[in-house]
N, CA, C and O atoms as a GROMACS GRO file, in nm:
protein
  196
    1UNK      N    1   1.801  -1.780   1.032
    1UNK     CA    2   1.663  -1.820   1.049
    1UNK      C    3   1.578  -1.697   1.070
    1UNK      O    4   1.603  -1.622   1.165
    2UNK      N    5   1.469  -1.670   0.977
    2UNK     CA    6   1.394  -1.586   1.006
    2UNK      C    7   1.271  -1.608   1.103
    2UNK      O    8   1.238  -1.725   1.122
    3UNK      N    9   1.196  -1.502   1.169
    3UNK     CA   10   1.122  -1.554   1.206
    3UNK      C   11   0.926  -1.479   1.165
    3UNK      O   12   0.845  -1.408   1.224
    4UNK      N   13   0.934  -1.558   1.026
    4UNK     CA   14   0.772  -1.496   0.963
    4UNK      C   15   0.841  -1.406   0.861
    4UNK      O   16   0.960  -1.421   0.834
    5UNK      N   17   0.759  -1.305   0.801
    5UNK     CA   18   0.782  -1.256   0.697
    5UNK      C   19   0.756  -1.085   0.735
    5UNK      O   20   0.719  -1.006   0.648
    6UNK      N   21   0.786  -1.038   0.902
    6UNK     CA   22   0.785  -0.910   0.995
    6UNK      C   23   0.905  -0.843   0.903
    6UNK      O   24   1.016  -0.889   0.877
    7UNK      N   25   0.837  -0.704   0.859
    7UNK     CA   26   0.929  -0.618   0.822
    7UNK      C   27   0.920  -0.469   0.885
    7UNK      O   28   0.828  -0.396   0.848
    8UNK      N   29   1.015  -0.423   0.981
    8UNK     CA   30   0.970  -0.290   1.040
    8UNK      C   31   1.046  -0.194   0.956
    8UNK      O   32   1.110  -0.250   0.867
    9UNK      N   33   1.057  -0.050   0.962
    9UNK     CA   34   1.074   0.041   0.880
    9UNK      C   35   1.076   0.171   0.917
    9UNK      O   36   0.963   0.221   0.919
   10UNK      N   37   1.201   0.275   0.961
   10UNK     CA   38   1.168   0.384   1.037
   10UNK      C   39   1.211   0.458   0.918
   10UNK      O   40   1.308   0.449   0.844
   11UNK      N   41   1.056   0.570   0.927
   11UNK     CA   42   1.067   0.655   0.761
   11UNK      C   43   1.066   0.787   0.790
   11UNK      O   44   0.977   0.818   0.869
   12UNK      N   45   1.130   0.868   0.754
   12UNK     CA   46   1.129   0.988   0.759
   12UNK      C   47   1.054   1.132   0.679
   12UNK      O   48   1.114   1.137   0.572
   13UNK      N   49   0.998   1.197   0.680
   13UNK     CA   50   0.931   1.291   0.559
   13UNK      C   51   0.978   1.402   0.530
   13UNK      O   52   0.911   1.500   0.561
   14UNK      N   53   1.061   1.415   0.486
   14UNK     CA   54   1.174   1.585   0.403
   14UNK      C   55   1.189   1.590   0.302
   14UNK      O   56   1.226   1.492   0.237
   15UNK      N   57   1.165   1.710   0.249
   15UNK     CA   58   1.218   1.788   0.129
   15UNK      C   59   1.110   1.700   0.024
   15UNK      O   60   1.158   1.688  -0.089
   16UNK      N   61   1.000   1.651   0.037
   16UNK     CA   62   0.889   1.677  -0.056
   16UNK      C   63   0.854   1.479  -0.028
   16UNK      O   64   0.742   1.427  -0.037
   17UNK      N   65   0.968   1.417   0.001
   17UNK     CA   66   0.945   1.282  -0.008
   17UNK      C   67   0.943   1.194   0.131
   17UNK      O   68   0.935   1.244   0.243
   18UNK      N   69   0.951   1.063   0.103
   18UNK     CA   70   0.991   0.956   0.211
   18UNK      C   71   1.136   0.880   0.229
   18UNK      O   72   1.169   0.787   0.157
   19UNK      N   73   1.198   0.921   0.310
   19UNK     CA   74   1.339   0.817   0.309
   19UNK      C   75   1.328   0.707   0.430
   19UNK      O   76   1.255   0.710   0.528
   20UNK      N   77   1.405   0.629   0.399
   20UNK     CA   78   1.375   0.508   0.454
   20UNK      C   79   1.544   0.488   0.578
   20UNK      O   80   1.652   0.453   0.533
   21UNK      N   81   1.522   0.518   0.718
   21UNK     CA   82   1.593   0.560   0.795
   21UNK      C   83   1.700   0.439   0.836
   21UNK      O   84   1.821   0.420   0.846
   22UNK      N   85   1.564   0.365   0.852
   22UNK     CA   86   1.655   0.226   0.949
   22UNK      C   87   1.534   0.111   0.869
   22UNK      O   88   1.445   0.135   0.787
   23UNK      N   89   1.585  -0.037   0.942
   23UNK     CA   90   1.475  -0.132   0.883
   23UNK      C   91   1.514  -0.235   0.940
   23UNK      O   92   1.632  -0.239   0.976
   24UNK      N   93   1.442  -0.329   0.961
   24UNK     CA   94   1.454  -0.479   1.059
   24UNK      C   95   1.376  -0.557   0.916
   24UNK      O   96   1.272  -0.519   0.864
   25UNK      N   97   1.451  -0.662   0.880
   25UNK     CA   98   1.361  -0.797   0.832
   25UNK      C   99   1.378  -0.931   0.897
   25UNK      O  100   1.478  -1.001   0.916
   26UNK      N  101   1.229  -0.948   0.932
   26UNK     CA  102   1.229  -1.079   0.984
   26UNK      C  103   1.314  -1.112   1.102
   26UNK      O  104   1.398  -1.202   1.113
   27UNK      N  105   1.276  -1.021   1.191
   27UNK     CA  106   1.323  -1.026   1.292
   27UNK      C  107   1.338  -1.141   1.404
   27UNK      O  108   1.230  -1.195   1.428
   28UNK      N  109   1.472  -1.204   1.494
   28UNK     CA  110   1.405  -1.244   1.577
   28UNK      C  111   1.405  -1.236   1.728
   28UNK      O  112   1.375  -1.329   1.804
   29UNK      N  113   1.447  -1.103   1.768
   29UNK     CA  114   1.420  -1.019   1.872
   29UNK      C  115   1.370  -0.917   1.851
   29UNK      O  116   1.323  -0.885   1.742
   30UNK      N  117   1.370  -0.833   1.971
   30UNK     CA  118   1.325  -0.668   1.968
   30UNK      C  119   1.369  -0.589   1.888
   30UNK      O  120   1.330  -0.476   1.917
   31UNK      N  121   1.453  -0.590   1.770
   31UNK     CA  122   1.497  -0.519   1.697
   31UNK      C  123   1.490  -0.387   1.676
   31UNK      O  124   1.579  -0.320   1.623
   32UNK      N  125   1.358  -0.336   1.727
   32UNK     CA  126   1.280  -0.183   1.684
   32UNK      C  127   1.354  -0.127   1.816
   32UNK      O  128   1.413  -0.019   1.811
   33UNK      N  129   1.350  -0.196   1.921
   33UNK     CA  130   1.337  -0.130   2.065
   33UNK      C  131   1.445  -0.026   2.069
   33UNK      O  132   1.412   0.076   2.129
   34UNK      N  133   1.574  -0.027   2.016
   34UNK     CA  134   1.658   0.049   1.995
   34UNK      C  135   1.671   0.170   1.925
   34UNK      O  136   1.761   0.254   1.928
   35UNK      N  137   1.539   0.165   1.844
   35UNK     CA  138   1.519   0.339   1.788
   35UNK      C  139   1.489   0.415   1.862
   35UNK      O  140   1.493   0.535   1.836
   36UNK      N  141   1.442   0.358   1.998
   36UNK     CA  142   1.399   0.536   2.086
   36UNK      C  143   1.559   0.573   2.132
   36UNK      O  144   1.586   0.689   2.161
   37UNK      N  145   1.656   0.472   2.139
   37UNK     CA  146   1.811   0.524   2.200
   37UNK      C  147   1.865   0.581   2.065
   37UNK      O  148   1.926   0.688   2.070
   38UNK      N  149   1.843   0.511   1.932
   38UNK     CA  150   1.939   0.581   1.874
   38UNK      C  151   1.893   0.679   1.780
   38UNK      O  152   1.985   0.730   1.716
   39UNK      N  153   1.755   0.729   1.748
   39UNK     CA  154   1.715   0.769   1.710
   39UNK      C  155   1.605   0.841   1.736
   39UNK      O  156   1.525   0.866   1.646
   40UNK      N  157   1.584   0.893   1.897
   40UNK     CA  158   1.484   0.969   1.947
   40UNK      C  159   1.303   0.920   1.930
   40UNK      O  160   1.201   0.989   1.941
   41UNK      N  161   1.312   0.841   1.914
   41UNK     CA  162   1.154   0.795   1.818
   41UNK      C  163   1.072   0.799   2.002
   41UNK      O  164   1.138   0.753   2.095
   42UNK      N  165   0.988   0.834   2.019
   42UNK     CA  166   0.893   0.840   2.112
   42UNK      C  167   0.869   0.682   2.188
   42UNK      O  168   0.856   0.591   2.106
   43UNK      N  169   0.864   0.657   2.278
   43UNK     CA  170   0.805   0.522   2.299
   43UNK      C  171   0.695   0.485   2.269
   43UNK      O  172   0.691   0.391   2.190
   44UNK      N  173   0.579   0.536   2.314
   44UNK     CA  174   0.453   0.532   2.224
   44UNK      C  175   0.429   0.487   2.093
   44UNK      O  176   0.341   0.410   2.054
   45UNK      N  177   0.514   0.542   2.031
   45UNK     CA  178   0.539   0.525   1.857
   45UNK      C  179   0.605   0.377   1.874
   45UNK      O  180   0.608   0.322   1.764
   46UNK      N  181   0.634   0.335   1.928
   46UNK     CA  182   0.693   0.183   1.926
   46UNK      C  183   0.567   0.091   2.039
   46UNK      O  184   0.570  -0.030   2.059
   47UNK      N  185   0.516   0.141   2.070
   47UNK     CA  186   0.466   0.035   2.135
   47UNK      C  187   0.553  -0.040   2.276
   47UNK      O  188   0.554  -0.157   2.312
   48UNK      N  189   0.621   0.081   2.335
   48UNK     CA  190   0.694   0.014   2.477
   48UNK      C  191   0.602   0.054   2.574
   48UNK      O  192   0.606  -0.019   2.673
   49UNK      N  193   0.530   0.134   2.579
   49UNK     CA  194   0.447   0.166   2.704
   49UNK      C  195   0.333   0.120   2.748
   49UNK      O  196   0.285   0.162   2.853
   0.00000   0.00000   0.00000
């Protein structure tokens, strides 16, 4: 069961382009909340603070 049509997307910018790191579809928990543990991402940048 999804919940809506929420797609998050952690993107990276190297070597001239965009790669696409991690990704949540249609989430139906916190799904994102785990990029500041496994992937350093700022809290701010997520919206925890």
């Amino acid at each position: 069961m999804m919940d809506g049509v929420t797609v998050y997307g952690l993107i990276s910018f190297q070597s001239g382009g965009w790669n696409l790191i991690d990704h949540t579809v249609g989430p139906t928990d916190v799904g994102y909340a785990v990029r500041q543990q496994r992937y350093g991402v700022p809290p701010a940048m997520l919206r925890l603070e």
